[in-house]
N, C-alpha and C positions, 0 to 999 in steps of 0.2 A: 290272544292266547297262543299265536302258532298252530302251528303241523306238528301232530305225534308222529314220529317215523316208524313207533313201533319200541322204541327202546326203555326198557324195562327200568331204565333211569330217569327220574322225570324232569329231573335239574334244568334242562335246554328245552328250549324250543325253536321249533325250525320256521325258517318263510322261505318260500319258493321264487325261485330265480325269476328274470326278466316279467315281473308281473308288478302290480301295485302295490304287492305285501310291504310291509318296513315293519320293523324294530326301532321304537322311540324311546329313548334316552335324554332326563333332563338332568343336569347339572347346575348345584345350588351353590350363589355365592358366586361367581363366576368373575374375576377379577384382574385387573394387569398383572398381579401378585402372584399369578399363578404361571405366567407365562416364562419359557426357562431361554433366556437370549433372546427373547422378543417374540417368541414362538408358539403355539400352543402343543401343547405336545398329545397325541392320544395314542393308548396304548390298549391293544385289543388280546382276547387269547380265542375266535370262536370255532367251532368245528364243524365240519365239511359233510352232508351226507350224498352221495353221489345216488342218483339214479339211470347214470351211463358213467361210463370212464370219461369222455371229456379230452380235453387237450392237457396231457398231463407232461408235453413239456413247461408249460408256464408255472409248473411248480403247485400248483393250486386253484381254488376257481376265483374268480372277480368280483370282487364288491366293491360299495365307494360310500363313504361318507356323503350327509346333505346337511348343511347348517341352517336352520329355519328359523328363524322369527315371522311370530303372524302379525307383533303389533304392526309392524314397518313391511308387513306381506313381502320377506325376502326369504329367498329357498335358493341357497348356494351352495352347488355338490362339488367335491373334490376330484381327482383323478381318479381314475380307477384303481386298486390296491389287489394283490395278491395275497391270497388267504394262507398263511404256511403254517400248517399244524406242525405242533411241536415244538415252536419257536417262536419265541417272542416277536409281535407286529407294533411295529411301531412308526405314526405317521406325524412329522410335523411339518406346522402350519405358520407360518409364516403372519403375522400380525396383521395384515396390509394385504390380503386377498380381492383378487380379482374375479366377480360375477359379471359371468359374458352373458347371460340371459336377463341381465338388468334392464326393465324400460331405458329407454335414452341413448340405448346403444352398446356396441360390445367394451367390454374392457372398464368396466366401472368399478372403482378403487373404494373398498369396504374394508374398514376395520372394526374386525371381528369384537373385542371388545365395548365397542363406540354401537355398532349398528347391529351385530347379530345376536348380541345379550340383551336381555330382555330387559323392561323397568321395572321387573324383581329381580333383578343377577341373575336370572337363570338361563341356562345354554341349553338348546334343545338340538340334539343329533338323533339324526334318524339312518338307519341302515341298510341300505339296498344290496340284495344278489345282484348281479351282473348276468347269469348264463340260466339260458332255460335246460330243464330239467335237473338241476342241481338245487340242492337245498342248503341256506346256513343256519346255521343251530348258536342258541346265544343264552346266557342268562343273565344277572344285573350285573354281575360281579365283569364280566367278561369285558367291560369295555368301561376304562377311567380313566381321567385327564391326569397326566405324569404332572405331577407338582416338582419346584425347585429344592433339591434334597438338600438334607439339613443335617448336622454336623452329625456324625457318631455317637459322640459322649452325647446328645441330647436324648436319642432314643436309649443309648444305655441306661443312661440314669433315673429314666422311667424305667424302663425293666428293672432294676435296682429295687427303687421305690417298690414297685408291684410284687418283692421278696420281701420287703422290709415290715410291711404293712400287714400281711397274714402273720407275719413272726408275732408283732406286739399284742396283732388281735389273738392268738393264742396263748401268749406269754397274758396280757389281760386275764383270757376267759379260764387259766389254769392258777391262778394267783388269787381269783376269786373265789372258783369253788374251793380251793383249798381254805377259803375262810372258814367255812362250814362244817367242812368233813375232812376226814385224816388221809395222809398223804398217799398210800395207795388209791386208795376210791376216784381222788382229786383226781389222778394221773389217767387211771381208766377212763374215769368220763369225760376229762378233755380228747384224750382221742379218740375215744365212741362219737365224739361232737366235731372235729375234724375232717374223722373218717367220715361220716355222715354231711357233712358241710362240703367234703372234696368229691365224691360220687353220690349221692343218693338225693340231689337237691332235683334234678332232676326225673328222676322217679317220682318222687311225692308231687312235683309239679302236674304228672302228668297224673296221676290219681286223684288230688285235689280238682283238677280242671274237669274232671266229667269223662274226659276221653277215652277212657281203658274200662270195658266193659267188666260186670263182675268183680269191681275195685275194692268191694270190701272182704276184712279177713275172714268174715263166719260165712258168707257168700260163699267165698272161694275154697272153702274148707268144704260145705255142707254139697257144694255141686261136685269136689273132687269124690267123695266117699260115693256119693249117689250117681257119679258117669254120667251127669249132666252136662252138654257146652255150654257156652256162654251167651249160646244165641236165643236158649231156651226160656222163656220169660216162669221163674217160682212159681210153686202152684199157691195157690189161695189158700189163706188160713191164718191159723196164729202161728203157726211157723215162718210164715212169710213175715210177719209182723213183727215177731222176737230178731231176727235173723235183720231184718232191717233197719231195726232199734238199736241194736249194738254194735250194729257196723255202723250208727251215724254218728255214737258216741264215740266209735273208736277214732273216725276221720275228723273229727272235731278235734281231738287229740291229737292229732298228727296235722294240721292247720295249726294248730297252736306251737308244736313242735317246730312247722317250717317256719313261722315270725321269728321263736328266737332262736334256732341252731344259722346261723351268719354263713351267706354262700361263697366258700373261699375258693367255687373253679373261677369266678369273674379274678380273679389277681393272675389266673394260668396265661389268660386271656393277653395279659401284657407283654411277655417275653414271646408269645407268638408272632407278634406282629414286628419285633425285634430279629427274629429267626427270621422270617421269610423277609426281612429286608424292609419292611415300611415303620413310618414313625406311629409309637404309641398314640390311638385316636384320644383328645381328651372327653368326649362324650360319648364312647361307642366303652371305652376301660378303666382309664384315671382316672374321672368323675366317679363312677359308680364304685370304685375301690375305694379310693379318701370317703366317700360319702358311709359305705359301709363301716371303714373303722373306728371315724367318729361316733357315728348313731349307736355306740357299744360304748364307749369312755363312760357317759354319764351314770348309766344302768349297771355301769361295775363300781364304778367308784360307790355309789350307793349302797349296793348289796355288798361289799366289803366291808364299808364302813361301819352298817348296822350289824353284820353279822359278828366282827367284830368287836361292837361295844355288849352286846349281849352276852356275848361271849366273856366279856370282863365283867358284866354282872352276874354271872352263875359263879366265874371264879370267886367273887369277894362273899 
């Protein structure tokens, strides 16, 4: 779990220098494919909490990478690295490293793919401080293997895609209701369904999920009027019982609401990762965007279709 330092953020966690602590990191899939000139490349961002000033001509404090595999019981640490907040860390590694602490003698030639990936692909790095009474601070994000960048137009045209895709699913879901109902109503309640699909998927998640105390509306209604908190458990009665009848009716409804109003922040999701320069994940954005668009085609074409033909039998 780390060292709290005390910081009101809880993203990081720290481990204390020159001591046993480590930060383990596995990495899945782990393959030549990945390596950029023969290299591996890792790319770190973590942050420094000092408990003395230190030697601050060296720019920062010392940590080093250790490459572990337990099948083949090898543990091979890198150089030492300087920590530079605020600026990109970046350490490569060369294919063909050298583990001086190898049984059999110093200087034994390991390639890292061949002998420190595991027989699942996976890479396990572990993180060591270097300086006692210094702490580093890390979270998952903070440290991943730079892959071989791939052309522009490929992440663009995911980003693209990830426009294109809420457009139809809107152009869909406003083409339908218009089956039903006349063109003003149509237009409101596709953007009531929008607006509600681009902010509030989140909200209802989290009232659906149990987390937010006092989650339902006559709850929250009947404890504002009465200057009750939310920590106060109802008193007994039928008042408790009305009041929790109709708030389970109403969350029923709004479970029903979040299955079919379609969550269009996942499409946002795509052109971020476009912005800050990495390629669209297909299983973290793309996946779950194509998959949302389609799981809508069918259930529209239907409800159009029928609304529709009914609609041509009241006229006749």
């Amino acid at each position: 779990a780390g060292i709290n330092v005390g910081d009101v953020w809880m993203y990081r966690s720290y481990i204390e220098g020159a001591t046993k602590a480590r930060a383990i990191y596995t990495f899945e899939g782990i393959d030549p494919g990945d390596a950029i000139d023969d290299k591996l490349v890792l790319q770190s961002s973590f942050e420094a909490f000092r408990t003395h000033k230190g030697n601050m001509e060296k720019g920062g404090i010392l940590y080093q990478f250790i490459f572990v595999n337990e099948d083949k019981n090898l543990r091979v640490p890198t150089r030492p690295l300087v920590n530079k907040e605020y600026s990109e860390n970046v350490l490569e590694v060369n294919r063909k490293i050298k583990d001086d602490d190898a049984e059999g003698g110093e200087g034994v030639e390991l390639d890292i793919f061949d002998d420190l990936v595991d027989k699942d692909g996976n890479l396990t790095v572990e993180v060591q401080c270097l300086e006692a009474g210094q702490l580093l601070g890390m979270a998952r994000p903070d440290l991943f293997v730079r892959t071989p960048d791939r052309a522009f137009v490929v992440g663009y045209s995911k980003a693209v895609l990830g426009i294109w895709m809420p457009m139809v699913l809107v152009i869909m879901l406003g083409v339908t209701i218009s089956c039903f109902v006349k063109g003003p109503v149509a237009i409101l309640t596709t953007l009531t369904v929008v607006m509600v699909g681009f902010m509030s998927k989140e909200y209802m998640n989290e009232i659906l999920s149990g987390k937010m105390e006092a989650a339902g509306a006559i709850e929250a209604w009947y404890r504002l009027i009465t200057h009750m908190n939310s920590q106060t458990e109802l008193p007994a009665g039928p008042v408790k019982v009305i009041i929790e009848t109709v708030d389970a009716g109403i969350i029923n409804f709004l479970w029903l609401c979040q299955q079919v109003i379609p969550n269009f922040g996942i499409f946002s999701n795509m052109r971020e990762y476009v912005i800050k320069g990495f390629d669209v994940s297909w299983s973290a954005a793309l996946l779950p965007g194509i998959a949302t668009t389609a799981a809508y085609i069918l259930p529209c074409l239907i409800v159009s279709f029928y609304s529709l033909k009914l609609r041509e039998l009241e006229a006749k």
